[in-house]
Every structure is written in C-alpha cells, then in structure tokens.
C-alpha positions in Angstrom: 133.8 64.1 149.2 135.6 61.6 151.0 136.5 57.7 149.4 135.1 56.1 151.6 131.4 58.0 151.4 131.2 56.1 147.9 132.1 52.9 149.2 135.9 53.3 147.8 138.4 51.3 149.6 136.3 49.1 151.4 137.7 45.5 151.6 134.9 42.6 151.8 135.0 39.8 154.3 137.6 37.1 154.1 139.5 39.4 150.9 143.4 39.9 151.1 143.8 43.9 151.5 144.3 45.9 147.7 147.6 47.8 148.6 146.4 50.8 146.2 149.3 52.9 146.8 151.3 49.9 145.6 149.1 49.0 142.6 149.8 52.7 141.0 153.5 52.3 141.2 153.2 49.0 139.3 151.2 49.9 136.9 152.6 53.0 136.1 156.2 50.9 135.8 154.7 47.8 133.6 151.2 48.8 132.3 150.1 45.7 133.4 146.1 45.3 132.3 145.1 43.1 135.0 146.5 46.2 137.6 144.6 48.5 135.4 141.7 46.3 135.6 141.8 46.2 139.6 141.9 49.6 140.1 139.0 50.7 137.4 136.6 48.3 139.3 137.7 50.0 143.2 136.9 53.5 141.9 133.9 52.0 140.2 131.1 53.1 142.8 132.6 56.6 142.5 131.5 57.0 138.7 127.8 55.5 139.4 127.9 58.4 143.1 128.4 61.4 140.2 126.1 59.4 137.6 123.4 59.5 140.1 124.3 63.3 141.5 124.0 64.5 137.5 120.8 62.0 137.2 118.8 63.9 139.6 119.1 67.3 137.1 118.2 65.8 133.8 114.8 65.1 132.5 113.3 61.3 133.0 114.2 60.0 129.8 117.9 59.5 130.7 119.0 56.3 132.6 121.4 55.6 134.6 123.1 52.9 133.0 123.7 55.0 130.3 125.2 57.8 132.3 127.3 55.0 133.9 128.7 53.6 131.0 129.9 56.7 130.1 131.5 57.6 133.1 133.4 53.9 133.0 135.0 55.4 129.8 136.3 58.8 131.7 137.4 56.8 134.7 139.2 54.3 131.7 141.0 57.3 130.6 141.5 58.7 133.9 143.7 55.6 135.3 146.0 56.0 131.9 146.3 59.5 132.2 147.2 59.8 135.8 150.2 60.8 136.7 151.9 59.7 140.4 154.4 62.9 140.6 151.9 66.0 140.4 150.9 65.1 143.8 147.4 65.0 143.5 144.8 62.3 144.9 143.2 60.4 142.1 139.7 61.0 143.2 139.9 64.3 143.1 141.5 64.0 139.0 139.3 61.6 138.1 136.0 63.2 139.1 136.3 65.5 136.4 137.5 63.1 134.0 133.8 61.2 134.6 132.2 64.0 135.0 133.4 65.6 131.4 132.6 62.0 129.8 129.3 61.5 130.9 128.4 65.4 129.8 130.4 64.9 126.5 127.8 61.6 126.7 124.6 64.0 126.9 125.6 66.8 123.9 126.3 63.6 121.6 122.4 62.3 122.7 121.4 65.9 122.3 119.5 67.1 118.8 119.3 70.8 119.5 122.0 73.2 118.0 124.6 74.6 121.0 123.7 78.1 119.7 120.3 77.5 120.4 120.7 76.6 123.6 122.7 79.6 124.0 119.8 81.8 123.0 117.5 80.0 125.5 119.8 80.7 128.1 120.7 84.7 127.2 116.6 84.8 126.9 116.0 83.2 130.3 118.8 85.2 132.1 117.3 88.6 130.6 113.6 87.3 131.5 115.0 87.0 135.5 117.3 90.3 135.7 114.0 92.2 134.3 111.8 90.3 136.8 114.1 91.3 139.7 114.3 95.2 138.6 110.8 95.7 137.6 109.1 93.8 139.8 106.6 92.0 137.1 106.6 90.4 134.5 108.6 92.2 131.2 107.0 93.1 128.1 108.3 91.9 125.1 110.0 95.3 124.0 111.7 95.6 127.2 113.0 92.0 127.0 114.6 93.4 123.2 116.0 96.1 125.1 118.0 94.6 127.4 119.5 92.2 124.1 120.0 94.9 122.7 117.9 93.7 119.2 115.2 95.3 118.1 111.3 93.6 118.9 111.5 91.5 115.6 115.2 89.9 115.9 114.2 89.1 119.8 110.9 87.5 118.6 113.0 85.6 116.2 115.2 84.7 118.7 112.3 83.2 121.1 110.7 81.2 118.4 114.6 79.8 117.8 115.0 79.2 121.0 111.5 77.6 121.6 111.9 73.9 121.7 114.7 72.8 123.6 113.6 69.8 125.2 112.8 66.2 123.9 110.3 64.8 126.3 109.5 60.9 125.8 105.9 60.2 125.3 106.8 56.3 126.7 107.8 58.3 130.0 105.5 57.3 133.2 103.8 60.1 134.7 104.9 59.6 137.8 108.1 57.0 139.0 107.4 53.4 140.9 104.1 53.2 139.8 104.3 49.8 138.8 103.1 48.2 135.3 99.6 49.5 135.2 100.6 53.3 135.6 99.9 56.2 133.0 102.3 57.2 130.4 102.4 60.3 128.8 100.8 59.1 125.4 98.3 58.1 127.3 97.1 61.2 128.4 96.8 63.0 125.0 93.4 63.8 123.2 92.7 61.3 120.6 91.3 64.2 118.4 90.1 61.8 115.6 87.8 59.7 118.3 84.4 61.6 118.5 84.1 63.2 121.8 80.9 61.3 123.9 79.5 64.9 124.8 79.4 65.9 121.3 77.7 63.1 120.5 75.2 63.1 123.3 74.4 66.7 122.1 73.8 66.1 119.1 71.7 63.2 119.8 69.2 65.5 121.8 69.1 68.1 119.5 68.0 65.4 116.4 65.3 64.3 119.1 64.5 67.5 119.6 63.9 68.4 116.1 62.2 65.4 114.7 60.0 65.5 117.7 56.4 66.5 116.6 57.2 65.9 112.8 55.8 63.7 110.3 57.3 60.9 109.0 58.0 62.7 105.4 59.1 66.0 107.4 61.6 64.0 109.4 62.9 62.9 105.9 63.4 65.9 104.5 65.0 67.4 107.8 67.5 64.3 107.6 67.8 64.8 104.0 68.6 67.9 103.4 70.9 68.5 106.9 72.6 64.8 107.5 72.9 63.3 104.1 73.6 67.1 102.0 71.1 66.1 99.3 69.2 69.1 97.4 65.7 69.7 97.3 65.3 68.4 93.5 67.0 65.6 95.1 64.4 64.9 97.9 61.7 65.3 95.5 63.0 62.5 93.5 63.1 60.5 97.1 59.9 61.1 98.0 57.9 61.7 94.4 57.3 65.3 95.8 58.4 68.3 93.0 61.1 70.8 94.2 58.5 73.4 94.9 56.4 71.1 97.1 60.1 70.1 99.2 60.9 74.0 99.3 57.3 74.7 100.9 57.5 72.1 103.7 60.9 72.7 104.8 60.1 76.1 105.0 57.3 75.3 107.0 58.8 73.1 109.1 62.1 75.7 109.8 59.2 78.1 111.2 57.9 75.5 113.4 61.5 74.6 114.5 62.1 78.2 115.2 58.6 78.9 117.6 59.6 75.7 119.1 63.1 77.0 120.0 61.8 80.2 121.3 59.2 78.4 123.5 62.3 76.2 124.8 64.3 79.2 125.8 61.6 80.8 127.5 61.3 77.9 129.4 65.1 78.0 130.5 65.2 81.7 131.5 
C-alpha cells in the first residue's frame, strides 16, 4: 500500500511543502509538540483507509468514528515510538500500531468471554473439516469425535459457545434508506397484541354458534364459555335451577354438534 493511495503526502494548493524527512529528525532531537502535531494530522487519512478496511468485516453496529478514534491513539503512540535508525518506513510501523489499537478498541467493547469465542471458533473449524471429508452435514457425535470430548461435553460446549454476537435492535435493515426505513425492532412479533386472524376466527365461529339460538341459549353459551360462570351460576342469572341450565346446554351442544357435521359435509 502506497502513501500516496491514502492521500498521504499530498500538499494542497497555495501550501509551503511539509519536508517530512526533515520534521522526523527535529522531532526526534527536541520533542517539539507542534512537530508531533504536524505529522499525526499527514498520516491521518491512513488510520481512517484501515478504519474503513476493518469496518467492512464487523457487524453494523460499529461506526467508524469510533474505529477512528481509536486508531488516532495507535498512530499517537506510533509517532513517539518510532525510531529513525532501524530503517524502516513509518507507514509500514505504524499500520500495525492502528491496527492493534483499533482491535484492542473492539475486545474492550466486546461482552463475551475470549474463551468463548475460542470454543466458537474450534466448533466452526471442526463443523468445515467434517463438511469437506464427509461430504454432508456431521452428526453431532462425529462433531465430539473429532474434539475429542465425549457427546455431552461437545453439547456443552455448543450451548457455551451459542451466543456470540450482540446485534442492535436500533440497527436499519438495510443502509441509506433514509429516515422512514425499518429497524430491526420493528420487525419483531408484538406477542401481547392479539393477532387480527385470531380474532377474525374467533368472531365467525361465535356467529357461527349463536346462529339459530335463542336469546336465553345464547346466554348460557356465552355464560358458561366467555365469562367461566357455573351452571348454578347461570341459574341464578336467568332464574332457571341448575338442572333446567344443565338440560339446555346439553341440548344445545347436540345441536352445535349436527350443525358442525352438516358444515363439514358441506366442505368435503
């Protein structure tokens, strides 16, 4: 990777040149801040070029600024640390100074264990190898096998290594939609809400069933099924004794019943 693909080294219109070669030596001789300060902001588009190259493997959630910022710090400890006499072009030492700051960055943001990760990764590399040799997808036995655990430590293992991954429910589903797009929370199930098709159901079966009854049969049907009350407690509703409630809803869950029948004939 060359400088000047980063735009490193490029001198605007109407600026006095930046003698870089020059600007080490003095600031390696006198530690002068405003030196250091120079030469932090001309290798400045280098630390957002590998921001951006490690952006494109990490989940959505991430921004670049923060990657950035932490690859400022690196390339802050880079320019102290540098040393003229090894021989070496600064680019080339200071790209793994940013690099190892912005990645020290990510395990600080990260809330899953290291050894976690490194079950994940033992499990996926086993999962592939298999896949290769076998030609389908491995069983769960031979995935212990080839750990080298037996089939209760490797399920332990998977259920350890199971959630890896924060995803942000905020997160658009997809990028440069503008304000009105989806997010993610958007797209979940509200389970609490009730569910227009169950409803709709249910309101043509209760038309179903009421249909051809009496008013007092109705009652007891919406008695006794929507409001839970017993049959002494229907009675008391509708002056009828227990007996006399017990005899019509019987009768009624026979007509229900021939009505049914009649209505699945109908469908076959």
């Amino acid at each position: 990777m060359k400088a000047s693909e980063v735009g490193i080294g490029r001198k605007k219109k109407g600026e006095k040149p930046f003698d870089v070669d020059q600007a080490w030596k003095d600031f390696k001789r006198t530690g002068d801040e405003g030196l250091r300060d120079k030469l932090i902001e001309r290798y400045l588009p280098l630390v957002r070029y590998i921001a951006e190259r490690l952006l494109a493997k990490l989940p959505q959630n991430i921004e670049l600024d923060d990657l950035t910022s932490a690859g400022i710090f690196g390339l802050m400890d880079a320019v102290r640390g540098f040393d003229l006499k090894r021989g070496v072009k600064f680019e080339t030492y200071c790209t793994t100074r940013i690099r190892g700051s912005i990645l020290d960055e990510l395990r600080s943001l990260d809330w899953v264990p290291r050894i976690v990760r490194n079950k994940a990764s033992r499990i996926d590399a086993a999962w592939k190898d298999l896949e290769i040799e076998l030609g389908r997808v491995p069983t769960d036995m031979e995935m212990a096998d080839r750990l080298g655990m037996s089939l209760c430590e490797y399920e332990e293992m998977v259920r350890e290594a199971s959630a890896i991954t924060i995803v942000s429910l905020t997160d658009k589903v997809k990028e440069d939609q503008g304000a009105k797009s989806l997010r993610k929370i958007d797209l979940l199930p509200d389970r609490k809400s009730p569910s227009p098709g169950e409803d709709l159901q249910r309101q043509e079966v209760t038309e179903f069933i009421v249909k051809g009854l009496s008013r007092k049969e109705r009652l007891i049907i919406l008695l006794y099924y929507y409001e839970d009350l017993t049959m002494r407690e229907i009675g008391a509703t509708l002056n009828l004794s227990e007996s006399r409630v017990c005899q019509l809803h019987s009768r009624i869950i026979i007509r229900l019943r021939n009505q049914l029948r009649r209505f699945q004939a109908e469908l076959q």
